[in-house]
N, C-alpha and C positions, 0 to 999 in steps of 0.2 A: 498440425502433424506432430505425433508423436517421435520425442527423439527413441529413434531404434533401439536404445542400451537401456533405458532407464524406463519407468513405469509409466503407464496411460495416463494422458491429461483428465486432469479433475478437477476438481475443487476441494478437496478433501484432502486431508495429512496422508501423507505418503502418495498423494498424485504427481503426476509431472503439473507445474503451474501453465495456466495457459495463456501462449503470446497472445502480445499486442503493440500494437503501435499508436500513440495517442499524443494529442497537443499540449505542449507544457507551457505554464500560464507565462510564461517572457517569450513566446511566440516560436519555441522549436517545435522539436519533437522527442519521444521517446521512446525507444521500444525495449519489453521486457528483456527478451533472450539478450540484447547488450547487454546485459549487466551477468551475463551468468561468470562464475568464477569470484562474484562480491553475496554476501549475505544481504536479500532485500526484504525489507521491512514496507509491509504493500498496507498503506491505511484507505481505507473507505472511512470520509469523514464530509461534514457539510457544516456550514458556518451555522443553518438552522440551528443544527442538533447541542443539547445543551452537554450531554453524555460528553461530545466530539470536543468539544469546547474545554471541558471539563481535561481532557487526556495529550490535550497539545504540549502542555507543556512535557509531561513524562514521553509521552514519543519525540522532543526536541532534546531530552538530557539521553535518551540513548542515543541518538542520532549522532550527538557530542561524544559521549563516550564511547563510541567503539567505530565513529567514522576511520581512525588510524587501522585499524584493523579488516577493514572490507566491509563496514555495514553501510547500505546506501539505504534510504529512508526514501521513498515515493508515497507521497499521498494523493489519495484521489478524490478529487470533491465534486461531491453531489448536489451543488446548489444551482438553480435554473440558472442564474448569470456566471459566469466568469469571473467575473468583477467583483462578484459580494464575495470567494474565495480569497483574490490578491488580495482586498484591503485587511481581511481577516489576517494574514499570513506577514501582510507588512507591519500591521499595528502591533501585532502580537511580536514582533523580531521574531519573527520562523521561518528563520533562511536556510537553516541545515535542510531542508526537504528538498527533493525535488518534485514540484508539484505538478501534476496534470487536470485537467478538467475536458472535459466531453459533452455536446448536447445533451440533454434528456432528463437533467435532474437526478434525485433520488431512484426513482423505478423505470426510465424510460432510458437510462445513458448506457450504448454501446460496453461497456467496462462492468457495468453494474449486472446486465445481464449476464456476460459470458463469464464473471465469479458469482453467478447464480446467488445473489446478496437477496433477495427473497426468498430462497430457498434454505438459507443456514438457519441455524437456532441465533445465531448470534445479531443480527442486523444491524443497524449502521450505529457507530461507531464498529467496522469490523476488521480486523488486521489480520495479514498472512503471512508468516514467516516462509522465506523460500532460500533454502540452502546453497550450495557454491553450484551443484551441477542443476537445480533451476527444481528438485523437489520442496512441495510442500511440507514443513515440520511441523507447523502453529497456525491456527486456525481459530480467533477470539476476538471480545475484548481489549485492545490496546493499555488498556489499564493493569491487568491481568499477566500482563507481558513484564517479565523482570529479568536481570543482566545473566543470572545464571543462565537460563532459556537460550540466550543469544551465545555466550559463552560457550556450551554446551555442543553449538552445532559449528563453532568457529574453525 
């Protein structure tokens, strides 16, 4: 459901982002719209991907630097287990995230579909900046992604 003030769910810059509630890899939960009122940094990333791998660490230094400020960092991984995300996330020390994961992998996982990630230009490694009232700003590349960008919508 679209919030009534603000613009149609999409997928696209300047849509409203669309909820979800999803399992986070220490056994909670988490759902989008809680977080509205912080800057969230939404990564689609998968231990496969060499790209993903490649951008962990720049999504872990803004994660650091602008956590004081209201940026929460949620990544979502697309990998068929579970399991092959935590150990990536532990080995690597990438605890700033709050991480989720879903059945389905890359193209079958509940999350993947409804941010239509087969449909962007961008595919996985793909991140979506979503502003205080829950609009989409940024819509890329995570690598692509720099402090001004974040700053900018703080």
């Amino acid at each position: 459901t679209a919030d009534e003030s603000g613009p149609p769910v999409g997928t696209s810059v300047g849509d409203t982002a669309p909820n979800f509630t999803a399992h986070t890899t220490d056994g909670g939960s988490l759902t989008l719209y809680d977080h509205r009122g912080e800057v969230v940094l939404l990564d689609f990333w998968g231990a496969w991907c060499a790209p993903c791998r490649i951008s962990m660490p720049h999504l872990d230094e803004l994660a650091r630097d602008y956590a004081d400020e209201g940026v929460v960092v949620i990544v979502v991984s697309t990998d068929a287990a579970e399991q092959t995300s935590i150990d990536f996330l532990e080995n690597g020390g990438y605890d700033a995230f709050l991480s989720v994961w879903e059945p389905g992998g890359k193209s079958g996982s509940p999350l993947t579909e409804l941010y239509d990630l087969d449909g962007t230009d961008v595919g996985i490694p793909c991140t979506f900046v979503i502003d205080r009232q829950g609009v989409i700003r940024y819509v890329g590349h995570p690598i692509d992604l720099i402090g001004e960008m974040i700053e900018a919508i703080l």
